[in-house]
C-alpha positions as CSV (number, residue, x, y, z in Angstrom):
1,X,62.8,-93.5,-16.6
2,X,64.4,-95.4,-19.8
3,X,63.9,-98.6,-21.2
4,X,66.9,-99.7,-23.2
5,X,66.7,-102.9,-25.4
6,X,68.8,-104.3,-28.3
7,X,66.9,-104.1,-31.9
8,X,68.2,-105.0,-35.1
9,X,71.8,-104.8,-34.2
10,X,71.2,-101.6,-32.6
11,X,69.6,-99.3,-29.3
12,X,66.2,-98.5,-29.1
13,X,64.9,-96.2,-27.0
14,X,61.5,-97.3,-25.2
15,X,61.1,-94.3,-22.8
16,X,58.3,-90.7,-22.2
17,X,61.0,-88.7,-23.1
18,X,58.3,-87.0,-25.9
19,X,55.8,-86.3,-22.9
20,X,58.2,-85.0,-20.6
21,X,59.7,-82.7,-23.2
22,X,55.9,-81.4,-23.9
23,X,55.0,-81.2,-20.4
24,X,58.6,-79.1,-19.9
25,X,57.6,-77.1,-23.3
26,X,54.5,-76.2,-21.6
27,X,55.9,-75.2,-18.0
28,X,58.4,-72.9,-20.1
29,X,55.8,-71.6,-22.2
30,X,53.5,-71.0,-18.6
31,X,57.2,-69.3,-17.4
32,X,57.5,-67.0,-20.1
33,X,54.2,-66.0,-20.6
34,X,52.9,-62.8,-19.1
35,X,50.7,-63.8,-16.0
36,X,48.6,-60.6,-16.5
37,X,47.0,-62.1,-20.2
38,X,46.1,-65.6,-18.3
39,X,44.5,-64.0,-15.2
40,X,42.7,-61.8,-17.4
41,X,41.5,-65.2,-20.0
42,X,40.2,-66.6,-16.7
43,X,38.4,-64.4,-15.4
44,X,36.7,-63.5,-18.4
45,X,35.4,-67.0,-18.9
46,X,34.6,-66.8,-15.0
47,X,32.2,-63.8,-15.4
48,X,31.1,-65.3,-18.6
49,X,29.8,-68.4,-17.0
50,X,28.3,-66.7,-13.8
51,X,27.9,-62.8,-15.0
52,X,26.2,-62.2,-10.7
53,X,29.5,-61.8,-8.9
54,X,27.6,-62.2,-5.9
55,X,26.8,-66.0,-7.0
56,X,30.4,-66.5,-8.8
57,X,32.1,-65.4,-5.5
58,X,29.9,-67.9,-4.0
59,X,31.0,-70.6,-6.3
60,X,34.4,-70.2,-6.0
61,X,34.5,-69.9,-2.1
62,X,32.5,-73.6,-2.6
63,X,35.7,-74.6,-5.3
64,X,38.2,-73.4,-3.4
65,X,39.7,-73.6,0.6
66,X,38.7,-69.8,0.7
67,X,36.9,-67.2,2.4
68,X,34.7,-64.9,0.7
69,X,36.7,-62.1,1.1
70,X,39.7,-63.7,0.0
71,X,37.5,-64.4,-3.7
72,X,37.0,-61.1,-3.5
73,X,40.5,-59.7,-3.4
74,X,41.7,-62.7,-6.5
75,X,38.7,-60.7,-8.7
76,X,39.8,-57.6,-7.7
77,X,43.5,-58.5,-9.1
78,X,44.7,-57.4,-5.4
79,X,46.1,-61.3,-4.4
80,X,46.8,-63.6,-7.5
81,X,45.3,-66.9,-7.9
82,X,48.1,-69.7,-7.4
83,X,48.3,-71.8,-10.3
84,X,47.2,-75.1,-8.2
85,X,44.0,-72.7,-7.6
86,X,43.9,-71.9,-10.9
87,X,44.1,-75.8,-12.3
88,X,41.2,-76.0,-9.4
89,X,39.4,-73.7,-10.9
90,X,39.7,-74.4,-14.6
91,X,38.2,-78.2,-14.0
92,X,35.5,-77.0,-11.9
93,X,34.4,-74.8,-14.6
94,X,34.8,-77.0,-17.6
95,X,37.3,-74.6,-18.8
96,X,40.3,-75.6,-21.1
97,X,43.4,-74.9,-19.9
98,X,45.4,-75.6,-22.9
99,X,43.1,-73.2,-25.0
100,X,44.0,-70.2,-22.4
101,X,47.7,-70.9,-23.1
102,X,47.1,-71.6,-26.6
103,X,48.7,-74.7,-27.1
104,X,47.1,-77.5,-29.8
105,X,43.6,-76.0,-29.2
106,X,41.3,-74.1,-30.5
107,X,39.6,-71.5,-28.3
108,X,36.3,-73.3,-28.1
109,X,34.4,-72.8,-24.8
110,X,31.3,-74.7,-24.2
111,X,28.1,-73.8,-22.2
112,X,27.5,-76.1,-19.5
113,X,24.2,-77.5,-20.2
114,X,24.8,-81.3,-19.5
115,X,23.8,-82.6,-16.1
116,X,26.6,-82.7,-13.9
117,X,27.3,-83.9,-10.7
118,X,24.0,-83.2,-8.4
119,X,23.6,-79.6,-10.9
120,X,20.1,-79.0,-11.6
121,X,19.2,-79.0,-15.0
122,X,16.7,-76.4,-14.7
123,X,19.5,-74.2,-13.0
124,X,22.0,-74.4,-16.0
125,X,19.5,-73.5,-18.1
126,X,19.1,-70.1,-16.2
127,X,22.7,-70.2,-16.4
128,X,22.9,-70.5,-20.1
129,X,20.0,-67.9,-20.8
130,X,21.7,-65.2,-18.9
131,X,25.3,-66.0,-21.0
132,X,22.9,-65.5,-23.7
133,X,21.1,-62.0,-22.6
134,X,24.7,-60.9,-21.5
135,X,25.6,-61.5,-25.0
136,X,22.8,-59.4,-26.4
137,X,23.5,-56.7,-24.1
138,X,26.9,-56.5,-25.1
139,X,25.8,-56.4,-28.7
140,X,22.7,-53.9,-28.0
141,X,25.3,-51.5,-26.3
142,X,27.5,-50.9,-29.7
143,X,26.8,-48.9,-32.8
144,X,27.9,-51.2,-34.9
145,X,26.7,-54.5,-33.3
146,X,25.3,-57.4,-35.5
147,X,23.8,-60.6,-35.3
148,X,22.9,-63.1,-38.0
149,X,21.1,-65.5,-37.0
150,X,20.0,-69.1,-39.1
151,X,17.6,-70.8,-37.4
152,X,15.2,-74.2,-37.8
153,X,13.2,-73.0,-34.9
154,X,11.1,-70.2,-34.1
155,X,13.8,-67.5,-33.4
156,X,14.3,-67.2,-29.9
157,X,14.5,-63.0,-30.0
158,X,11.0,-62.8,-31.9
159,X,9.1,-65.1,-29.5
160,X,10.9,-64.3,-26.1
161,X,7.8,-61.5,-26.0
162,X,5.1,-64.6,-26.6
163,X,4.8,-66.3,-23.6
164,X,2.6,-69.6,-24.9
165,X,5.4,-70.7,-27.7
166,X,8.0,-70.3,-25.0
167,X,6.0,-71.7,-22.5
168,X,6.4,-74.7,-25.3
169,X,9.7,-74.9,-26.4
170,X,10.4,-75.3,-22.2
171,X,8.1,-78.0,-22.2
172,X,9.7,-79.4,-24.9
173,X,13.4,-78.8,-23.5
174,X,12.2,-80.5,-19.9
175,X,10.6,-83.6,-21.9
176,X,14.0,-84.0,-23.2
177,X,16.0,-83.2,-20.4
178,X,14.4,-84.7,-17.2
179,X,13.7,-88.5,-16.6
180,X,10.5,-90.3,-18.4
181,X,9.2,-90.4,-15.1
182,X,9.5,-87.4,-14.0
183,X,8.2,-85.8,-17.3
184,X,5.4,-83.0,-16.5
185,X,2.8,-82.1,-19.0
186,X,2.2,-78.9,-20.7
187,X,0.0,-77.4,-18.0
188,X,1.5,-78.5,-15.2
189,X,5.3,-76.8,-15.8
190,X,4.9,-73.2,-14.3
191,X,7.3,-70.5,-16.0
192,X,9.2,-69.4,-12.9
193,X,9.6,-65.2,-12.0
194,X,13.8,-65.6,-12.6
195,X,12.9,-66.9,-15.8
196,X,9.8,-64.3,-17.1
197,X,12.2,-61.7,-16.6
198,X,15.4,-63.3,-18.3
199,X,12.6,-63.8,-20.9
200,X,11.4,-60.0,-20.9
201,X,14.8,-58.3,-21.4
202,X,16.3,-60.6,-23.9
203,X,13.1,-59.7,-25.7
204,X,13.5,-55.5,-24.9
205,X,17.7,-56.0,-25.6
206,X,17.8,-58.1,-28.9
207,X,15.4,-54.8,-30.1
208,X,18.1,-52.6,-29.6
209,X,20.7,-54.4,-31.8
210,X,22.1,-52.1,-34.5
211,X,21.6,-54.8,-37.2
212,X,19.5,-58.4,-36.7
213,X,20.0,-61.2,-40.2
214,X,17.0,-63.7,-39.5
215,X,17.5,-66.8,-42.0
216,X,14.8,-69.1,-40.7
217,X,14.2,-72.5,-42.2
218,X,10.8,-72.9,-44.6
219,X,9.5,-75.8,-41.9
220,X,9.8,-73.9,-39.1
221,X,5.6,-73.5,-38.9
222,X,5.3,-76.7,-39.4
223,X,7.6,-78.1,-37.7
224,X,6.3,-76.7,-34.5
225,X,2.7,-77.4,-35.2
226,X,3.8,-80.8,-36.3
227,X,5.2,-81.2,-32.2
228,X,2.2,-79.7,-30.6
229,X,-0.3,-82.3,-32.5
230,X,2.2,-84.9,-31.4
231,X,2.2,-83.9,-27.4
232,X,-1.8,-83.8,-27.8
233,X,-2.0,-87.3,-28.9
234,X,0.2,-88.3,-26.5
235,X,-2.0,-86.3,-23.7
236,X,0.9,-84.3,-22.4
237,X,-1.0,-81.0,-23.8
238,X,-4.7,-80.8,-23.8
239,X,-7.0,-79.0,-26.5
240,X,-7.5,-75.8,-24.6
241,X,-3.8,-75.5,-24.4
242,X,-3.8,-76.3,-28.2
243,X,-6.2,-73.1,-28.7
244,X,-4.1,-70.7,-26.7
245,X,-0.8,-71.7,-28.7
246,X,-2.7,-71.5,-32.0
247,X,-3.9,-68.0,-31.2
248,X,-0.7,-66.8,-29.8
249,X,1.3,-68.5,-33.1
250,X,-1.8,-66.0,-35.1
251,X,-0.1,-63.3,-32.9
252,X,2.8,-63.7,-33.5
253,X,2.6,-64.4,-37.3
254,X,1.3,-60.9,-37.3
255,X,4.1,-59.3,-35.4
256,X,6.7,-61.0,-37.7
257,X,4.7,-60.1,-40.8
258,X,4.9,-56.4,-39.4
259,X,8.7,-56.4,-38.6
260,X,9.8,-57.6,-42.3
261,X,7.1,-54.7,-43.7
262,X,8.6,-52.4,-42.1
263,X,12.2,-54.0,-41.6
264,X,12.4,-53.2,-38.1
265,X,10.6,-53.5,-34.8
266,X,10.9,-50.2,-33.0
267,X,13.1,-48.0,-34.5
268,X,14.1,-47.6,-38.1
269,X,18.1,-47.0,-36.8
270,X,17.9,-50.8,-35.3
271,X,17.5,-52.6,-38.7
272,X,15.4,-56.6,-38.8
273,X,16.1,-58.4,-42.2
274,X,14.1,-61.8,-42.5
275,X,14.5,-64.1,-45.4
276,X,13.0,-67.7,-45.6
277,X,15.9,-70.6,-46.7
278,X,14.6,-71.9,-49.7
279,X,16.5,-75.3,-48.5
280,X,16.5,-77.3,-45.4
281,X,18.9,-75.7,-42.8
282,X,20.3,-78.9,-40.5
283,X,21.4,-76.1,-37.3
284,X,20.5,-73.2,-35.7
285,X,23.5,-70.9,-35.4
286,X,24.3,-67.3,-34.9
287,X,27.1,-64.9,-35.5
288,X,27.8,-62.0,-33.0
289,X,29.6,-59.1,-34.3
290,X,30.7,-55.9,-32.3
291,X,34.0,-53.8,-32.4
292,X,33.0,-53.1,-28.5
293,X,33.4,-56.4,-27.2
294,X,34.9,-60.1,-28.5
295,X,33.3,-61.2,-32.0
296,X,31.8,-64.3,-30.8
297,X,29.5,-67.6,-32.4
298,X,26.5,-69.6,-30.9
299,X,25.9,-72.9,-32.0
300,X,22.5,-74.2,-31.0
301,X,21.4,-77.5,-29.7
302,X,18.8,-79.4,-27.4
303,X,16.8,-76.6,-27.6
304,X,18.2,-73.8,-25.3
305,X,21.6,-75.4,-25.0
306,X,24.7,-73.4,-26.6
307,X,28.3,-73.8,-27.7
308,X,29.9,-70.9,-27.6
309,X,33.2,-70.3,-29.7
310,X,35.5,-67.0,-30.2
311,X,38.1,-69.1,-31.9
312,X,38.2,-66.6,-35.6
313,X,38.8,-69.8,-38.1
314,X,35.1,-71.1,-36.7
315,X,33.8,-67.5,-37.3
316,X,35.0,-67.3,-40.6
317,X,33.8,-70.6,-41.4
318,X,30.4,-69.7,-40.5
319,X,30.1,-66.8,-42.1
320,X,31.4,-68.1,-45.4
321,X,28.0,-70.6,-44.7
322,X,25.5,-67.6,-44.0
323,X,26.6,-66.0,-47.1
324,X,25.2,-69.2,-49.7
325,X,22.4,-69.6,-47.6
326,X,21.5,-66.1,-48.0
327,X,22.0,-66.5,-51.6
328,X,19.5,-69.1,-51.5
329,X,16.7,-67.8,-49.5
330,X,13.8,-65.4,-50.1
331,X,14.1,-61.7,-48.8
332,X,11.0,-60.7,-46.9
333,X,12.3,-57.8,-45.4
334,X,10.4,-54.5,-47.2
335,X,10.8,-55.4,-50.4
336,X,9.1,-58.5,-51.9
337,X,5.8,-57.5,-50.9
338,X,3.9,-60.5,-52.8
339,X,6.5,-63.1,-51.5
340,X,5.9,-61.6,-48.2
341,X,2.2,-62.2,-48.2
342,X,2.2,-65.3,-49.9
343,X,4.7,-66.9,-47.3
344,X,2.1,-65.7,-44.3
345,X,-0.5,-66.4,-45.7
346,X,0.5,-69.9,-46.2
347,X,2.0,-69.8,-42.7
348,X,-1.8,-69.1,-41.2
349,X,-2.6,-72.2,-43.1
350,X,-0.6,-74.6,-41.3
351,X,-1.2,-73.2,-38.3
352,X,-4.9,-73.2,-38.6
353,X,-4.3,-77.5,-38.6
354,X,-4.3,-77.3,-34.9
């Protein structure tokens, strides 16, 4: 529909004709472009989202007006997905349409960690530990697999094996996630069996990574300590818990000392480097490399939450920050033997306040 009034002694046009040319751009471009490449975007970011196929069929029978069977054959590539399923599908799972087409987007694909809808929280963050452990899998599985990690927390592949400091950090995640008066203290929040073992084989998998960068903040002790004395004052951890944390963190102090003597954990052929930031670093972010699978980017936040990007100009931009902040840190990694020592040693320190 037009609009058509006189201006300045001439026609001007008041109409959409700019969003109905886009929106015809688009259908053209949807015409044109190979159906194969967008069935296969989408179901990649399915599987990515829900790796089970047992529980993704299950969702999209819920999404969708479909039998389970019928899900079944759309995976299997035997009966397309109609577009109007595919437009269903896309907003159910928070995926971007316009990034699978490419058009004025990058490809940047978000976890879903916020709570949605009558979601459980605690259920997307199983959702978003598996993405992860899928991830490291991937990575494991290649000869030439790499991940560089900088990090202003305890690094999630060193404690996964220490059950206390993760027992913690899910504390932690929960206070921040769930209510005020719902909020469950330290003792009370029991580590579910699903979890343990999501816990156990990112732990095993991350120790079969060809090549592991660990660029951990110089705070990172005492930042954590720093939140444990604050959740005993406030009486949401009590002192015996306190003890069992504080020995575990001894543990595990001697577990990381070990890994940058030797520079690695189990086998010489999977390589651990760890240097210590000799600045502040504001977020915890990693960079996945393999030549087996997508080169891929985790940007960390509320704790366990994750953005995940595969969009190369994001990669690239994060590399070129690993590199100056690798310049600027402290090699503890086999070499550096007195730096080494002197950094645990002061580490035992601060944990020794609790």
């Amino acid at each position: 529909m037009f609009f058509i009034r006189k201006e300045n002694g001439g026609k001007k046009i008041f109409d959409f004709r700019k969003k109905i040319i886009k929106i015809y751009e688009n259908y053209k471009y949807i015409k044109v472009m190979k159906y194969e490449i967008l069935y296969r975007d989408l179901l990649n970011q399915l599987k990515n989202q829900i790796p089970q196929k047992s529980k993704l069929v299950a969702k999209l029978a819920d999404t969708l007006p479909l039998g389970k069977m019928a899900v079944y054959r759309r995976l299997r590539q035997e009966v397309p997905f109609t577009f109007e399923e595919i437009v269903t599908v896309v907003k159910e799972f928070n995926i971007s349409l316009d990034n699978m087409l490419g058009i004025e987007a990058r490809p940047l694909f978000p976890f879903r960690f916020q709570s949605i809808r009558n979601e459980n929280p605690i259920e997307i963050n199983y959702l978003i530990l598996e993405k992860y452990l899928q991830a490291i899998k991937n990575v494991a599985s290649d000869s030439t697999g790499k991940i560089s990690l900088v990090s202003n927390l305890l690094p999630q592949l060193f404690y996964a094996g220490f059950k206390f400091i993760y027992h913690f950090y899910y504390f932690k995640w929960q206070y921040y996630s769930i209510p005020g008066n719902q909020v469950k203290s330290y003792h009370e929040i029991t580590l579910p069996e699903r979890l343990i073992q999501i816990i156990e084989d990112i732990f095993v998998n991350y120790k079969r990574v060809k090549a592991c960068y660990f660029i951990l903040d110089n705070q990172i002790f005492q930042n954590f300590v720093n939140d444990v004395i604050y959740f005993n004052c406030i009486r949401l951890i009590r002192d015996d818990d306190i003890l069992r944390i504080k020995n575990e963190l001894f543990r595990f102090l001697d577990y990381m000392e070990s890994i940058a003597s030797r520079g690695f954990v189990d086998k010489p052929s999977n390589k651990v480097l760890i240097y210590i930031s000799e600045t502040n670093i504001d977020t915890s972010y990693a960079c996945i490399d393999s030549q087996s699978s997508s080169r891929f980017a985790l940007i960390w936040s509320f704790i366990f939450n994750s953005i995940l990007t595969f969009d190369d100009e994001t990669l690239k931009m994060i590399m070129l920050r690993i590199r100056p902040i690798i310049r600027t840190s402290t090699l503890l990694s086999v070499t550096g033997k007195k730096q080494r020592m002197m950094f645990f040693e002061t580490q035992r320190k601060i944990v020794g306040q609790l």
